[in-house]
C-alpha positions in Angstrom: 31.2 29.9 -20.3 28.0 31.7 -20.5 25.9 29.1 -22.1 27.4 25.5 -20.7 27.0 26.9 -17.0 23.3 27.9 -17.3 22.1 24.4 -19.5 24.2 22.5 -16.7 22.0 24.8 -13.6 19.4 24.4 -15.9 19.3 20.5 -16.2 20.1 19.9 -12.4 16.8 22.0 -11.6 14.9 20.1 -13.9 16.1 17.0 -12.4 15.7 18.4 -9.4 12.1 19.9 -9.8 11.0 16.2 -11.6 12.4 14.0 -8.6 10.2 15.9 -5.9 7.3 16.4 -8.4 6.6 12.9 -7.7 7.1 13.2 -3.9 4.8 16.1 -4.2 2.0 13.8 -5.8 2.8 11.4 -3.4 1.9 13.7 -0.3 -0.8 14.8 -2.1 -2.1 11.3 -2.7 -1.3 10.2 0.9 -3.5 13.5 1.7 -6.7 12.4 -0.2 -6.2 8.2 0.8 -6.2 9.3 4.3 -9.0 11.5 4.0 -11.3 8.7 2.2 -9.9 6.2 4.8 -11.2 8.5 8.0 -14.2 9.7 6.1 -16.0 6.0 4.8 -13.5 3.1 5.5 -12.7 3.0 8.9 -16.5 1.6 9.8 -16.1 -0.9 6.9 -15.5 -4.8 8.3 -13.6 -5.4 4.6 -11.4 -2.6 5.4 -11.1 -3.4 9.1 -10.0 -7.1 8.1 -7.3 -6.1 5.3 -5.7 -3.5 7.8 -5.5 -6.4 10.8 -4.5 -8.4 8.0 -1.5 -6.7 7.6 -0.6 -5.7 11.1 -0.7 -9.4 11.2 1.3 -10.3 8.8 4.3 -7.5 10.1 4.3 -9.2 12.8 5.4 -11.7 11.3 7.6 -10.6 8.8 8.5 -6.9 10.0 11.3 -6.9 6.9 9.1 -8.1 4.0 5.3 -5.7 4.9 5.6 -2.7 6.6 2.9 -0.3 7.3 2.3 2.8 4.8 2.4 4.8 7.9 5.7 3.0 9.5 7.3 3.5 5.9 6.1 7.3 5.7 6.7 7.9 9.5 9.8 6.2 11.0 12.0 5.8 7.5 13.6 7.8 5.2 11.3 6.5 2.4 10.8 8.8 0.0 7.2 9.2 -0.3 7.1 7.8 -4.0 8.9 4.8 -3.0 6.5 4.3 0.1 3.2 4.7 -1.8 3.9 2.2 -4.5 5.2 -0.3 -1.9 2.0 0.1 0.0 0.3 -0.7 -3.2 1.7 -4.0 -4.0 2.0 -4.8 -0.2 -2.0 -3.8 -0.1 -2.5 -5.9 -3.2 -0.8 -8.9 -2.1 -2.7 -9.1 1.4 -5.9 -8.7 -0.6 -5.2 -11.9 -3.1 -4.4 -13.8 0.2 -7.6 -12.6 1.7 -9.2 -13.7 -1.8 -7.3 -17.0 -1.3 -8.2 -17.8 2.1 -12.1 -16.5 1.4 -12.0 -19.2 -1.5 -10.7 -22.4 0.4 -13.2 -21.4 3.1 -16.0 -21.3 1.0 -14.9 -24.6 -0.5 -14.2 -26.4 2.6 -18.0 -24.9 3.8 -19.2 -26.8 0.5 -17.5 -30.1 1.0 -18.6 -30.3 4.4 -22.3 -29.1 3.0 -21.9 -32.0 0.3 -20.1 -34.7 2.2 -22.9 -34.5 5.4 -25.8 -32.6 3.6 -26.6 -35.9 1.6 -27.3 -38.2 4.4 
């Protein structure tokens, strides 16, 4: 019994050790993204719109985008879990801001063409 019980302790550890590895990183990342956010973003309008954006938008659907800091905060998230769902959430809101800059910028040309040429 002196080898099978320390490769099964051994193999639980590593487990162990790999599953909070990444929620190590994650804190760590979390660390560094808030620090950059305080530090440059919080002045920039882009920044300002995406974060309103999606305050907005879980509002409206509290169940589908939830705030990196709701996730982190008030759940049991693990912080792995929370960062790459802030990632796709943050990803998605800026394709829709991408979309919606788009249509206005073609609706400003139609109207430009349709009443520029008279």
């Amino acid at each position: 019994m002196a080898g099978g019980g320390n490769s099964s302790i051994e193999s639980i550890l590593a487990a162990y050790s790999s599953e909070r590895a990444q929620n190590a990183d994650a804190i760590s990342q979390l660390a560094l993204d808030h620090y950059h956010d305080m530090a440059s973003r919080t002045a920039n309008p882009l920044s300002q719109l995406r974060r309103r954006a999606l305050q907005t938008l879980h509002r409206l659907m509290p169940s589908m985008l939830v705030p990196l800091y709701s996730l982190v905060a008030f759940t049991n998230t693990p912080y792995a879990v929370a960062v790459a769902r802030a990632h796709r959430q943050d990803q998605m809101v800026a394709a829709g801001l991408s979309l919606a800059a788009a249509v206005a910028a073609t609706a400003v040309v139609g109207v430009w063409v349709r009443w520029g040429r008279t």
